[in-house]
C-alpha positions in Angstrom: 67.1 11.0 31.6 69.9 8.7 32.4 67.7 6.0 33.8 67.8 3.7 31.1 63.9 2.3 32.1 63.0 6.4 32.2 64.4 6.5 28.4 62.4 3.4 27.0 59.5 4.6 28.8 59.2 7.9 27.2 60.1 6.2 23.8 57.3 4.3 24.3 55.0 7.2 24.6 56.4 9.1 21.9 55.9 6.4 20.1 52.3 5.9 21.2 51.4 9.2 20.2 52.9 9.6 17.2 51.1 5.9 16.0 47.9 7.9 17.7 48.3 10.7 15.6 48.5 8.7 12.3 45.2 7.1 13.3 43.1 9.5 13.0 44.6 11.2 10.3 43.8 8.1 8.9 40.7 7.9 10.1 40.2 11.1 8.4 41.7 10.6 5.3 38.7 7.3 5.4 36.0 9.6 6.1 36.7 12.2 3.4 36.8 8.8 1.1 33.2 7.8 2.2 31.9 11.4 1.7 33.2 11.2 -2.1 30.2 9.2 -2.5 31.6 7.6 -5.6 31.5 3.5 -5.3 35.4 2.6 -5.1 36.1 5.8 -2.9 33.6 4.5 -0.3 34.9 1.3 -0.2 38.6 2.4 -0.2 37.2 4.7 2.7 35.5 1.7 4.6 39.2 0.0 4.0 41.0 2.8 5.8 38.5 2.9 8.5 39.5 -0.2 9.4 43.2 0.2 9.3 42.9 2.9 12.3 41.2 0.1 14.5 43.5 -2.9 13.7 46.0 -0.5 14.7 44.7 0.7 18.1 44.2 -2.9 18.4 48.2 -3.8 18.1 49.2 -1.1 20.0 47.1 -2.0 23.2 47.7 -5.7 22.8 51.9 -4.9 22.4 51.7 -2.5 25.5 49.6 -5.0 27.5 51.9 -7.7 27.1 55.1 -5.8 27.3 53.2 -4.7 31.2 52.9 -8.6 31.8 56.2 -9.5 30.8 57.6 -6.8 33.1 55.2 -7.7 35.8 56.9 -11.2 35.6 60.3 -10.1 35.3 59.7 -7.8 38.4 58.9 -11.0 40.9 61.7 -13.4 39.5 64.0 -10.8 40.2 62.4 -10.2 43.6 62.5 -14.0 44.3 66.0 -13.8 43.5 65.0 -15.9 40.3 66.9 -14.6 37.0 68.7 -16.1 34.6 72.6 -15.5 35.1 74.0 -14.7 32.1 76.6 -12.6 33.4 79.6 -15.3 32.7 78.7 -16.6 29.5 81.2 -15.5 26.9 79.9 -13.4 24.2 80.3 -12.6 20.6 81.9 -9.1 19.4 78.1 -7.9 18.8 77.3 -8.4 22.8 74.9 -11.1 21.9 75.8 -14.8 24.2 78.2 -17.2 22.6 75.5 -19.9 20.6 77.3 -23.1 22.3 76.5 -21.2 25.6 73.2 -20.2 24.9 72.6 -23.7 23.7 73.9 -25.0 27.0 71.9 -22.5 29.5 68.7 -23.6 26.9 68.8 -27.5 27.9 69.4 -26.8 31.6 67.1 -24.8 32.0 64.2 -26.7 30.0 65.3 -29.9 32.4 63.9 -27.8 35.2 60.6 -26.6 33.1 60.1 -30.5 32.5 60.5 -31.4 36.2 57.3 -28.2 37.1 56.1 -27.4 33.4 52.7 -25.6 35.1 55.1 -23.4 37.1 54.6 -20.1 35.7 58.0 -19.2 37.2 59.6 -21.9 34.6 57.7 -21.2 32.3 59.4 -17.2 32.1 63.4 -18.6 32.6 62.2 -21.2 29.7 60.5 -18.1 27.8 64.0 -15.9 28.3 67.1 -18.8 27.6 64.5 -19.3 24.5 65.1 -15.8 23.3 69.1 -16.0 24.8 69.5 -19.0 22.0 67.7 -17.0 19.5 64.4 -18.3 19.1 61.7 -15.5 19.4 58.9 -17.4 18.1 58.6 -19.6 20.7 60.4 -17.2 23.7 57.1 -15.3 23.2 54.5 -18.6 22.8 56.5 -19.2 26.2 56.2 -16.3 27.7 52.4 -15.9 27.2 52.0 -19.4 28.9 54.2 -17.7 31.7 51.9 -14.9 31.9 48.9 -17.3 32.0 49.9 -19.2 34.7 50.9 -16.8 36.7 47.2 -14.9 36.5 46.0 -18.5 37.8 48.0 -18.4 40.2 46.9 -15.1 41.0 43.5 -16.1 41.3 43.7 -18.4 43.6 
């Protein structure tokens, strides 16, 4: 596997499975709680039910989105669209230069204010976000990216 898209994928299934297998033994370990019949081992059991649901839960939502983001990530690059990082200088760790990141940050949010409900925008915004450090809102922007571009879809 020296595709580097080939190795994250399988990761992500290893992954998937392993989380999968720890659900149901979870899932188990609730039941055999409930059976117990005994007032706190029920509702410790009812309390690990749960925990295999709110898991599945996460697990679809993270794939879901990490399938949008690479849906979006697959048209700006066909549109000829990403960011080009390529000359920014970069600190001993890999990660772009802060003063740089800073820089790419306001240029490119002057061309999400000129076309904010351009989904396209929206994802560069979303990624010189995350190049400057700030997840939080890389992600808030990325979903609005995603968004926009399923309206756009739709019409």
């Amino acid at each position: 596997m020296k595709n580097p898209a080939t190795r994250t994928l399988a990761l992500v299934i290893v992954i998937t499975l392993a989380l999968c297998f720890y659900f149901v033994l979870l899932g188990q370990r609730g039941i055999e709680l409930i059976q117990d019949g005994r007032v706190a081992s029920v509702g410790l059991g009812i309390g690990v039910m749960i925990l295999p649901f709110l898991g599945l839960w996460m697990v679809i939502a993270t794939l879901r989105a990490g399938l949008q983001h690479q849906h979006l990530a697959r048209r700006i690059h066909d549109e000829g669209l990403e960011l080009d990082v390529t000359d920014l200088p970069r600190r001993p760790s890999g990660r772009i230069d802060r003063d740089a990141a800073d820089a790419l940050f306001a240029q490119i949010k002057g061309e999400w204010e000129a076309d904010p409900d351009n989904w396209r925008n929206s994802y560069r915004l979303a990624r010189a976000y995350d190049y400057a450090g700030d997840r939080g809102r890389a992600r808030e922007t990325m979903r609005r990216a995603v968004a926009l571009e399923q309206r756009e879809q739709a019409k």
